[in-house]
ZAMARGU-4260 file (C-alpha; in steps of 0.2 Angstrom, whole numbers, plus 5000, padded with zeros to 4 digits):
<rodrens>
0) 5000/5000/5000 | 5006/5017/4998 | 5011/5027/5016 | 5007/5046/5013 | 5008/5051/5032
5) 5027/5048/5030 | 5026/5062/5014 | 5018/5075/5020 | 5025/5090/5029 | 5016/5103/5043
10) 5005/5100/5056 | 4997/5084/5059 | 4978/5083/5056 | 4970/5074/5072 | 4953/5067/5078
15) 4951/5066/5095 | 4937/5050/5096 | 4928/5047/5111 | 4921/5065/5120 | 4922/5060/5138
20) 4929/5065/5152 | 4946/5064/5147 | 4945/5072/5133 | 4946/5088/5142 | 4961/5088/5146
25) 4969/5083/5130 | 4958/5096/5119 | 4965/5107/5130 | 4983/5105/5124 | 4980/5097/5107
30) 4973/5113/5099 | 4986/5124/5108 | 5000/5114/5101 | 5005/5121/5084 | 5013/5104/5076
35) 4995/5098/5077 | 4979/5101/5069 | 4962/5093/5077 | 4950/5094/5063 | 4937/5080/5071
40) 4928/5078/5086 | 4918/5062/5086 | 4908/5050/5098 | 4893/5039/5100 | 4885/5052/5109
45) 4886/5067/5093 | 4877/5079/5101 | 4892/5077/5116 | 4904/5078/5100 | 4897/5093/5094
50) 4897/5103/5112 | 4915/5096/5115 | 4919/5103/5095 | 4912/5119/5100 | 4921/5121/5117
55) 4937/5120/5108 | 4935/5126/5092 | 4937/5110/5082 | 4930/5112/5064 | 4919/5097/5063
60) 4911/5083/5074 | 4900/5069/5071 | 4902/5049/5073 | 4918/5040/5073 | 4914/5033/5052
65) 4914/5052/5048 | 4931/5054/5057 | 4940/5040/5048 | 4934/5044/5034 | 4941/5061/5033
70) 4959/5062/5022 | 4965/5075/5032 | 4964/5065/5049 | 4981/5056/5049 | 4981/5051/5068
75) 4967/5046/5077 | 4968/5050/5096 | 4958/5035/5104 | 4950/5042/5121 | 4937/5028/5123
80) 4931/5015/5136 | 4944/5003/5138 | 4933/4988/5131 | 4934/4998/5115 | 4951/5000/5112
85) 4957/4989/5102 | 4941/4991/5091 | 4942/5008/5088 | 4962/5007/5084 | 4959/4991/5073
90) 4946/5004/5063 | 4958/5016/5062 | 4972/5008/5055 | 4960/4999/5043 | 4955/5017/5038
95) 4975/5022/5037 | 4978/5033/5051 | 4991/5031/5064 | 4984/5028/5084 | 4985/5036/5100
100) 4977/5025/5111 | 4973/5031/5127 | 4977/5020/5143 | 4978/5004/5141 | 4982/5000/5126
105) 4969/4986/5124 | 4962/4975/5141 | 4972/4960/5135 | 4990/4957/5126 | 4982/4947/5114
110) 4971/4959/5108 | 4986/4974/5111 | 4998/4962/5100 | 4986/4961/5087 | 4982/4979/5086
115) 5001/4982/5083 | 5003/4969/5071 | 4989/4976/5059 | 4999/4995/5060 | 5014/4987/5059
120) 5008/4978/5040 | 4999/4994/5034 | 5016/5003/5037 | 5007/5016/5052 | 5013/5020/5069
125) 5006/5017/5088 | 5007/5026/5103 | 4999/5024/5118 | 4995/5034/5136 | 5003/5037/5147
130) 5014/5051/5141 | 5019/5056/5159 | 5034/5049/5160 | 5038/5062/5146 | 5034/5078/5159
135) 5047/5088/5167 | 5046/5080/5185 | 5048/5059/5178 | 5063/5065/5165 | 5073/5071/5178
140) 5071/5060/5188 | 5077/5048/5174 | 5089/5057/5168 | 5098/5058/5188 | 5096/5039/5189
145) 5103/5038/5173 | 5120/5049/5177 | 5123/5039/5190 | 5113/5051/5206 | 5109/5035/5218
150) 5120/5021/5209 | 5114/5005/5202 | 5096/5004/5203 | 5092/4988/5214 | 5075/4987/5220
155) 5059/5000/5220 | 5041/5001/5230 | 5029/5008/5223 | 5009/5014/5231 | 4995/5015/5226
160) 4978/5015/5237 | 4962/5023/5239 | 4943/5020/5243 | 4939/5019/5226 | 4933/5029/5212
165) 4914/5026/5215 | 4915/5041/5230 | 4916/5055/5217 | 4914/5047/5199 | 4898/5048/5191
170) 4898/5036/5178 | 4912/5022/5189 | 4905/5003/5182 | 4919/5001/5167 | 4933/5005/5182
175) 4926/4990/5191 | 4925/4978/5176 | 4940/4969/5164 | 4950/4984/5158 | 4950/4992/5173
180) 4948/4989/5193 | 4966/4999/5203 | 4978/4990/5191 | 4972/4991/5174 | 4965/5009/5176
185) 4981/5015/5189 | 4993/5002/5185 | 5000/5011/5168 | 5005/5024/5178 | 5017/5017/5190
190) 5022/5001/5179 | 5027/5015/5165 | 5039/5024/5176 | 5046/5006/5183 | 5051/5002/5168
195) 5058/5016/5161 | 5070/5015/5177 | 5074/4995/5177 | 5069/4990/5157 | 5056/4976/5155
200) 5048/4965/5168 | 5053/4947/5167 | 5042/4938/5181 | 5030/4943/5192 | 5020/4937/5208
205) 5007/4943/5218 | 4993/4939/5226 | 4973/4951/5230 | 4957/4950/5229 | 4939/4960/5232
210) 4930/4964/5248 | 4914/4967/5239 | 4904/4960/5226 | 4894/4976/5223 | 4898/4993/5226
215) 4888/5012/5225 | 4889/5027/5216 | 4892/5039/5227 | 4888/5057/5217 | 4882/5064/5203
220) 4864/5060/5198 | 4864/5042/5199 | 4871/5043/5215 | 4864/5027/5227 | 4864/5017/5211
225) 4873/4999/5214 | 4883/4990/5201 | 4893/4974/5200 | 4914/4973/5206 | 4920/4959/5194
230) 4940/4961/5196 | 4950/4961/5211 | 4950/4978/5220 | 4969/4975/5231 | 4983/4968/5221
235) 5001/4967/5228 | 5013/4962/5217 | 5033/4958/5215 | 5042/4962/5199 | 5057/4954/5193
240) 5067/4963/5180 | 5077/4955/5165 | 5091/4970/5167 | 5090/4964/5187 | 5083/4972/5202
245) 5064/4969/5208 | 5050/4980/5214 | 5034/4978/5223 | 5020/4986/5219 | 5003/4990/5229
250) 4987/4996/5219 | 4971/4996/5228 | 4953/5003/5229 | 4951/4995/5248 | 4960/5008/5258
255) 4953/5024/5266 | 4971/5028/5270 | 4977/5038/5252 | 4995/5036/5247 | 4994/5042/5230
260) 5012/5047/5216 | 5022/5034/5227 | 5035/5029/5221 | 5055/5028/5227 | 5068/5018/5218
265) 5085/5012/5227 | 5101/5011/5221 | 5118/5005/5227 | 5122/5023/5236 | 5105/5031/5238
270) 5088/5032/5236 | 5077/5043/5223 | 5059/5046/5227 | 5050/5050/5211 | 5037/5061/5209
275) 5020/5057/5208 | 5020/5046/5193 | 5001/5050/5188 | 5007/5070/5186 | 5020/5078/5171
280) 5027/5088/5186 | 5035/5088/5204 | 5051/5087/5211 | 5063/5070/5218 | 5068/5068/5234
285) 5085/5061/5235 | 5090/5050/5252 | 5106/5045/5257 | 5110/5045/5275 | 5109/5063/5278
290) 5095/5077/5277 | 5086/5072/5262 | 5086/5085/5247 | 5075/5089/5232 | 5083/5087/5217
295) 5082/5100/5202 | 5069/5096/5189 | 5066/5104/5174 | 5055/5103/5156 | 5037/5102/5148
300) 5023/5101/5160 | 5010/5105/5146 | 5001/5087/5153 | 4991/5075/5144 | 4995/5075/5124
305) 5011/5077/5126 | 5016/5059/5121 | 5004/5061/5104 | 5014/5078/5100 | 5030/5070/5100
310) 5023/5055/5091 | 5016/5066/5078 | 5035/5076/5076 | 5044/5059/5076 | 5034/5052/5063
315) 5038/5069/5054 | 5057/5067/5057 | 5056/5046/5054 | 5062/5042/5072 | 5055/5034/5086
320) 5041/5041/5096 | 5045/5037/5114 | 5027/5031/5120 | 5027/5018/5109 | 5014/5003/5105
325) 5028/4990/5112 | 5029/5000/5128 | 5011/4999/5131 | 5010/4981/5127 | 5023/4977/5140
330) 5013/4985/5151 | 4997/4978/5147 | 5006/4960/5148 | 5012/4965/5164 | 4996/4969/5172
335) 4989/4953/5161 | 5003/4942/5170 | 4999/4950/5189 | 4980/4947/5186 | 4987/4928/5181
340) 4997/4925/5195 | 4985/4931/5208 | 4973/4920/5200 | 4986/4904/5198 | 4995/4908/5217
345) 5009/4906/5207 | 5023/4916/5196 | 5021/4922/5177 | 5031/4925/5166 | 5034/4940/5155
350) 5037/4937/5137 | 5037/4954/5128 | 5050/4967/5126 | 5052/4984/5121 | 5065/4995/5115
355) 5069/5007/5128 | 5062/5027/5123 | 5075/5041/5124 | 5078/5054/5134 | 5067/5070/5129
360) 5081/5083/5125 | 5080/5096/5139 | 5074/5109/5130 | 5060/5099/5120 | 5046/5113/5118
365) 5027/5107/5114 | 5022/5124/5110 | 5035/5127/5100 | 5031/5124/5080 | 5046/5112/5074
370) 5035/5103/5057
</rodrens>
């Protein structure tokens, strides 16, 4: 087939699919970034398309056919339920556009394996949330565990607990079904930033469960409305890494004790704690024995879209975009692999790997126009 994306010079034309919540956030940036072009809103909902259209002075809206249908769409940004994923990026590479899915990339590796395989054939490009690894506070903190700041890394605890979602979220049933619950929906987050710091995951174990069947919504106007809790709620798991070292990792919806963003890695002479790993800002804390210091941090913080804007200018220059298809399927079989072991009381392994992204160069500006 022919590939025009990789001819064509300027911004990148964009539709944002999928009107929710989310969509906010990245609307926000990706029509105040001037290498990219939104030209398309759409969602099921089209009257929700047209509202969010109209909010942020995209062109057009309408259903996700009319989107993909459009020539001057060549990136589709993928901000629907988790069930629908994989579906919508199928349609989207079937129609020739790249994908930005947003977190995770599909709710099982099979299905994440084979939405790569189909871009990789029709010569297109997959990215995938989250892209906060690429903000000013996570590529510091790389870059000082990288120049050597605490040593070798050796081992890493990351946190991760609330009461759950259903307290303030009006619309919470997908977060308690496959595709979500605290590791699927919160789980990219921290298993992002591990990575980035220890390379891929070889084995894990871990253990959780659910304390109850059924839970409430708590606000909004369906508040007192029950719904089913079909995946575990508490996960605890231990990750062994191919490069060495291990991490344990906590994700929960169980505790009314928060401890959100933790996460500290340790190395042969110190320890880094990062910051909070869900945010594209926030300083390190660097402990070693004597009074603990914050360690310098410095980049973008323009948040979520970042990792489609870089996408979009490395498919421009022919490089590699750095929150890449192969990332997010490590880290959906990751989360596959601690679902299976907590399910099998036993270890799984970890078969797939990912080239590991490059730094951000320090003065990377989104909302400076570089194609």
């Amino acid at each position: 087939m022919t590939r025009p994306h990789q001819e064509r010079t300027g911004p990148m034309g964009v539709a944002v699919v999928g009107c929710g919540t989310i969509s906010d956030q990245y609307l926000t940036n990706l029509t105040a970034f001037p290498d990219l072009r939104v030209v398309f809103c759409a969602d099921l909902d089209k009257e929700r398309a047209r509202a969010q259209a109209e909010r942020y002075g995209v062109p057009a809206w309408g259903g996700v056919d009319e989107a993909l249908a459009r020539p001057d769409v060549e990136l589709v940004v993928n901000l629907t339920v988790p069930a629908a994923h994989a579906e919508v990026g199928h349609a989207a590479v079937a129609a020739g556009k790249h994908v930005w899915n947003e977190k995770p990339l599909a709710t099982d590796s099979a299905a994440a394996r084979g939405l790569l395989d189909a871009a990789d054939a029709a010569g297109l490009r997959v990215g995938c949330a989250p892209d906060t690894f690429l903000g000013a506070g996570l590529q510091s903190a790389l870059r000082l565990i990288r120049d050597g700041a605490i040593g070798t890394p050796l081992t890493a605890l990351s946190l991760m607990q609330t009461p759950g979602p259903e307290s303030w979220h009006p619309s919470p049933e997908f977060l308690f079904q496959p595709g979500g619950g605290p590791l699927f929906d919160m789980g990219p987050y921290y298993l992002t930033a591990l990575v980035n710091v220890f390379g891929p995951v070889r084995r894990v174990s871990a253990v959780g469960g659910r304390s109850k069947a059924r839970r409430v919504i708590g606000s909004g106007p369906r508040a007192g409305t029950e719904f089913d809790v079909t995946v575990p709620t508490h996960v605890s798991a231990l990750l062994e890494f191919e490069g060495g070292g291990s991490a344990t990792a906590v994700f929960s919806f169980e505790s009314p004790q928060l401890r959100l963003g933790f996460v500290e890695v340790t190395g042969l002479d110190a320890t880094l704690v990062l910051p909070d790993p869900n945010h594209f800002d926030g300083p390190s804390r660097v402990e070693d024995g004597g009074p603990g210091r914050e360690a310098p941090h410095s980049g973008a913080t323009d948040g979520r879209g970042m990792g489609v804007l870089d996408m979009a200018r490395s498919i421009r220059a022919g490089e590699a975009h750095r929150a890449s298809g192969e990332l997010a399927l490590h880290v959906v079989e990751v989360m596959e692999a601690i679902d299976g072991s907590v399910e099998a009381a036993g270890p799984v392994e970890v078969t797939s790997r990912f080239p590991m992204p490059a730094a951000l160069p320090e003065g990377w500006d989104p909302r400076t126009g570089s194609i």
